[in-house]
TORMAR-116075 format. One record per residue: residue in three letters; x, z, y of N, C-alpha, C in turn. Coordinates in steps of 0.2 Angstrom, whole numbers, padded with zeros to 4 digits, always signed. Atoms other than C-alpha are relative to their C-alpha. Example, Ala and Ser with C-alpha at 12.3 -4.5 7.8 and 13.67 -1.06 7.14 Angstrom:
BEGIN
ALA+0004+0000-0006+0062+0039-0022+0004+0000+0006/SER-0004-0001-0006+0068+0036-0005-0004+0003+0005/
end
This chain:
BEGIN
UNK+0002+0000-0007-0885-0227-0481+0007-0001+0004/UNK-0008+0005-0004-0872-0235-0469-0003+0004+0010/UNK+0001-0001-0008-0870-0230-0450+0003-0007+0003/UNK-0002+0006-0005-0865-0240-0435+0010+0001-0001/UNK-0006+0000+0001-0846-0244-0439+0005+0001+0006/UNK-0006-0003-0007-0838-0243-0420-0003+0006+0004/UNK+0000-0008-0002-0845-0226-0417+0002+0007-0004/UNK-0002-0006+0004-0839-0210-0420-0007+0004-0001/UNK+0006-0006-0001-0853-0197-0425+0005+0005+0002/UNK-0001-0006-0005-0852-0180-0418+0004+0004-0003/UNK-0004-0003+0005-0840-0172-0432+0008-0005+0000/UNK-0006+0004+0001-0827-0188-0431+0001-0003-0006/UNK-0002+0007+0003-0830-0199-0444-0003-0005+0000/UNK+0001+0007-0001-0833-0217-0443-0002-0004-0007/UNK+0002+0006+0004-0842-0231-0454-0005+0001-0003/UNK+0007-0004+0005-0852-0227-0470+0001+0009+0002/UNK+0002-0008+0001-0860-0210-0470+0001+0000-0009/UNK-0002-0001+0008-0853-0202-0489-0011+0002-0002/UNK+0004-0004+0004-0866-0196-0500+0001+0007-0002/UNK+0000-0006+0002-0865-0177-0501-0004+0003-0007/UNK+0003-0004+0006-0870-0166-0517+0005+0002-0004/UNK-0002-0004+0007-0867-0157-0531+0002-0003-0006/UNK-0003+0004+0006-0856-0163-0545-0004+0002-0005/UNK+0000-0001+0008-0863-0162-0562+0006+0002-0004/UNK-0006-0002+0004-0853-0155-0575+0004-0004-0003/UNK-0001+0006+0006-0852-0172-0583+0008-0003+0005/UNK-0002+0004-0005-0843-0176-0566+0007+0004+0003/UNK-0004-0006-0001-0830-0161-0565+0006-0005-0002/UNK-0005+0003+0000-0816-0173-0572+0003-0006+0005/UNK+0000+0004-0006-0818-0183-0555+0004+0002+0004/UNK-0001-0003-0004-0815-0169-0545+0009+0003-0001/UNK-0005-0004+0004-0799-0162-0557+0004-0007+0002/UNK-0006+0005-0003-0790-0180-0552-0001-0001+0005/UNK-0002+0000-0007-0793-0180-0535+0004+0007+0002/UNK-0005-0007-0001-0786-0161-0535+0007+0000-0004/UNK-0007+0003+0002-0772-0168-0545+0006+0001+0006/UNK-0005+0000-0005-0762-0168-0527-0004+0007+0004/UNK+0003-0004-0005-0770-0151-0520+0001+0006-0006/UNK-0003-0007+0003-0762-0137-0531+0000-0002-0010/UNK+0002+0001+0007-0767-0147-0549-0005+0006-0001/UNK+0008-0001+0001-0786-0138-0545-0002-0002-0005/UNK+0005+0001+0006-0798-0141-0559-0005+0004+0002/UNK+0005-0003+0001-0814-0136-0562-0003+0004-0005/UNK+0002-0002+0007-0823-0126-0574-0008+0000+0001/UNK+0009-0003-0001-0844-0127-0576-0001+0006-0003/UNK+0002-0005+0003-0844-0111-0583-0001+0005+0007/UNK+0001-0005-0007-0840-0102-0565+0001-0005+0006/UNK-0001+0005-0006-0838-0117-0553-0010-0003+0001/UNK+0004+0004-0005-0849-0126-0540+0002-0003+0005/UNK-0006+0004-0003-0841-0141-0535-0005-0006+0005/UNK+0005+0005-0007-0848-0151-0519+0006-0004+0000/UNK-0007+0005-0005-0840-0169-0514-0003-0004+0002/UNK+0002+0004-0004-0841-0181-0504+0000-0009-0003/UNK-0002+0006+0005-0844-0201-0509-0002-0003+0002/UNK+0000+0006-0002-0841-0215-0503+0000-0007-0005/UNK-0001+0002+0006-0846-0226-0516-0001+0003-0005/UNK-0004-0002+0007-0839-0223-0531+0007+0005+0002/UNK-0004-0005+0000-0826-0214-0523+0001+0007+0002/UNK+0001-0010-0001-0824-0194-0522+0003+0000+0008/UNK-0004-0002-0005-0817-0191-0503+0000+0006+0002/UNK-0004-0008-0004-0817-0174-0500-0005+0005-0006/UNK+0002-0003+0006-0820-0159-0512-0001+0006+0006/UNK+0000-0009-0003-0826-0139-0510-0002+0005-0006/UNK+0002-0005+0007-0828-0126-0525-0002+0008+0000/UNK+0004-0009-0004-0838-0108-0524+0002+0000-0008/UNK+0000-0004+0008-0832-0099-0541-0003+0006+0001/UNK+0004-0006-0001-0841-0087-0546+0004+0005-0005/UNK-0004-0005+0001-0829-0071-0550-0009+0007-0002/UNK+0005-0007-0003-0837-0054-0557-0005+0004+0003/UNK+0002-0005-0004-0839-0045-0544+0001-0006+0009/UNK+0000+0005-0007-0840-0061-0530-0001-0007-0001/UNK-0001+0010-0001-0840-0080-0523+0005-0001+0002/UNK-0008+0004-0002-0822-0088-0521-0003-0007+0003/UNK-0003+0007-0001-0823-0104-0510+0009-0003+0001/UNK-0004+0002+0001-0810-0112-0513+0001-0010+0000/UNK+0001+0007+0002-0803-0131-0517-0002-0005+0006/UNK+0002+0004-0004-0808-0138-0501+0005-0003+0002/UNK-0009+0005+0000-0796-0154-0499-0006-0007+0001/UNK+0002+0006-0003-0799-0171-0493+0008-0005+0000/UNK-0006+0004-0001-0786-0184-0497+0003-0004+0006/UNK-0005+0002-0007-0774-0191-0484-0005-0005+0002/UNK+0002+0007-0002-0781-0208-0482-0007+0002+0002/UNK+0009-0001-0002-0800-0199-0478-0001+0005+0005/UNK-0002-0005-0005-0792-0187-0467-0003-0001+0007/UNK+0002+0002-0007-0799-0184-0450-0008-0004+0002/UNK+0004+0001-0002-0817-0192-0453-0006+0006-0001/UNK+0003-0005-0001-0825-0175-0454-0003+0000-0008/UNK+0002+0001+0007-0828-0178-0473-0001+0007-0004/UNK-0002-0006+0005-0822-0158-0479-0007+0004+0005/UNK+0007-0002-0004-0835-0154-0464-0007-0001-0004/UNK+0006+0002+0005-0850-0162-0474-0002+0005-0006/UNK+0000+0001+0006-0846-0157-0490+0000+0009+0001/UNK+0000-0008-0001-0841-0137-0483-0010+0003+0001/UNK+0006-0001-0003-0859-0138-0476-0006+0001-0005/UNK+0004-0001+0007-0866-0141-0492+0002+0006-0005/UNK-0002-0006+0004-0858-0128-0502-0004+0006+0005/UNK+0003-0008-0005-0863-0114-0487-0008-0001-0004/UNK+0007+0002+0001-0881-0123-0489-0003+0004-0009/UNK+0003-0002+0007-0883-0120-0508+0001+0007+0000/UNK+0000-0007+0004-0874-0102-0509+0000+0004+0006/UNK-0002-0005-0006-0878-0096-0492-0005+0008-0002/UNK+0002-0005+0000-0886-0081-0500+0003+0004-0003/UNK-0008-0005+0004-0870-0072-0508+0006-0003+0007/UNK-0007-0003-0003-0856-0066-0499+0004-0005-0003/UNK-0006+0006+0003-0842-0080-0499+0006+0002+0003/UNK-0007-0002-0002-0824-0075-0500+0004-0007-0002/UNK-0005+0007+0000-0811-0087-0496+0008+0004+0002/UNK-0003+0001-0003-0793-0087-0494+0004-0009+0002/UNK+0000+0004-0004-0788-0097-0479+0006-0003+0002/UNK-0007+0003-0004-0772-0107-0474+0001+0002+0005/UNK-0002-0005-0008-0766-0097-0459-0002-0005+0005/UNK+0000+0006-0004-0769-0114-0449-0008-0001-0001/UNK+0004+0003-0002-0786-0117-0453-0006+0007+0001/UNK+0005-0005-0002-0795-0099-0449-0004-0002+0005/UNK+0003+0001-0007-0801-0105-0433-0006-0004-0001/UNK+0006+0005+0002-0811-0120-0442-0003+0003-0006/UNK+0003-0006+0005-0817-0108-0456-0007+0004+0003/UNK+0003-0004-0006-0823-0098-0441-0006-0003+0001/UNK+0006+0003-0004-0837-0111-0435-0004+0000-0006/UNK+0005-0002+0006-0844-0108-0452-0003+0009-0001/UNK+0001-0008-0001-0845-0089-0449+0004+0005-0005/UNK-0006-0004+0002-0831-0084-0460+0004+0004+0007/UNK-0003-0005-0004-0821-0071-0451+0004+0005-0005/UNK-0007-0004+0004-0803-0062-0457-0004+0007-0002/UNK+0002-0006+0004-0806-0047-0468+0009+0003-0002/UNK-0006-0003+0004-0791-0036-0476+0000-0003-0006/UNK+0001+0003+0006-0784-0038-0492-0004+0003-0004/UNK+0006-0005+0004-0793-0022-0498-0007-0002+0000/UNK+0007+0002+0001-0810-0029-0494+0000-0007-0004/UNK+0002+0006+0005-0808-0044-0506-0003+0004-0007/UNK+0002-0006+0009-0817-0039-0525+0006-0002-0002/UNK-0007+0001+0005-0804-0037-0537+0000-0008-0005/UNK+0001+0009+0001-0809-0056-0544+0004-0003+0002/UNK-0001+0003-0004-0808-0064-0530+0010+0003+0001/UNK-0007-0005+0000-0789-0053-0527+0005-0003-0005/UNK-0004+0001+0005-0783-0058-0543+0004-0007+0001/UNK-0001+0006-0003-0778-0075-0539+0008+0000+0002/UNK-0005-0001-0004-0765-0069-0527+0004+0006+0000/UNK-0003-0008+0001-0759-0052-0534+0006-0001+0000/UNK-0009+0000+0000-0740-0059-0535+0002+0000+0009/UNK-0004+0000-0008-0740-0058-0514-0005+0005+0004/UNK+0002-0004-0004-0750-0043-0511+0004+0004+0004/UNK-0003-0004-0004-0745-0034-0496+0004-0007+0005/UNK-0006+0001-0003-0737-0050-0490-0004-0008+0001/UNK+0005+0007+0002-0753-0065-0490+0004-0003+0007/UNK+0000+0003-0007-0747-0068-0472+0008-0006-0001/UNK-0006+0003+0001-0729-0074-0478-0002-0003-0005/UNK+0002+0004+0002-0736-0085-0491-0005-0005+0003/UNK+0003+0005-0005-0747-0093-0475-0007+0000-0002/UNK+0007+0000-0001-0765-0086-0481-0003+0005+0003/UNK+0002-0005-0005-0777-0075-0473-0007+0000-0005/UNK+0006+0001+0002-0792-0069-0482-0006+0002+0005/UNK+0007+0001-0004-0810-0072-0476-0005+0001-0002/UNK+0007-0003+0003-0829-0066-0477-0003-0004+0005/UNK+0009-0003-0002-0845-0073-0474-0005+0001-0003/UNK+0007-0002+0001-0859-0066-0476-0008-0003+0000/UNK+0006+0006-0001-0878-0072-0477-0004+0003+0006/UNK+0004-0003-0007-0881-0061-0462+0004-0002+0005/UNK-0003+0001-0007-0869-0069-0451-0001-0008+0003/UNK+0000+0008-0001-0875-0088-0449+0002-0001+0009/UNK+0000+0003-0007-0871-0098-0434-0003-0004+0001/
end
């Protein structure tokens, strides 16, 4: 599916419209070399659920809901330089809410992009109301998330916008 090239849609990106979905498992070593430049992310089919965006053949923008114990982590949500700015991490977030919006999804959020988390219905939480799961992750800066530049975040499936 292709759009009109000299227009912006309503989110900001221009040309082809990606193909959103759900990776297959087959398809989790796609996701693991694009996260190559985004903390060396990877994936696991045993507790991942990995949403991307595709233009082509190419992957441009990622998001992953791990499924911890005791909760849902999103996480992994990255869009390579060169795809930046055409609302591609928007798409691909929308899909992930869509599939798991009936669990509580815990995120820690880059201090910078809480505001845009927000129009998803995420909203700041303490560190104490994350599950010990989801916690684990970042136990080497508890008491101190704000000076490593995250902020953890909840939404809920009673909070839609």
């Amino acid at each position: 599916m292709t759009g009109d090239t000299g227009r912006r849609a309503g989110s900001g990106y221009t040309g082809v419209v990606p193909v959103v979905r759900e990776l297959k498992a087959s398809e989790f070593s796609k996701a693991n070399d694009v996260w190559v430049d985004y903390h060396n992310t990877t994936g696991d089919p045993k507790t991942d659920r990995i949403f991307g965006a595709f233009l082509g053949a190419d992957l441009v923008s990622l998001a992953r809901c791990r499924r911890h114990s005791d909760g849902y982590e999103v996480d992994g949500v990255y869009t390579p330089e060169d795809y930046r700015g055409r609302g591609y991490a928007r798409l691909v977030l929308n899909a992930l809410i869509e599939a798991c919006h009936n669990d509580g999804l815990y995120m820690y959020a880059v201090s910078h992009l809480t505001e845009f988390y927000g129009q998803y219905g995420f909203y700041e939480i303490s560190e104490k109301e994350l599950p010990e799961g989801v916690r684990e992750r970042y136990m080497w800066a508890v008491g101190n998330l704000g000076g490593v530049g995250v902020v953890p975040m909840l939404r809920t499936h009673t909070n839609y916008i």
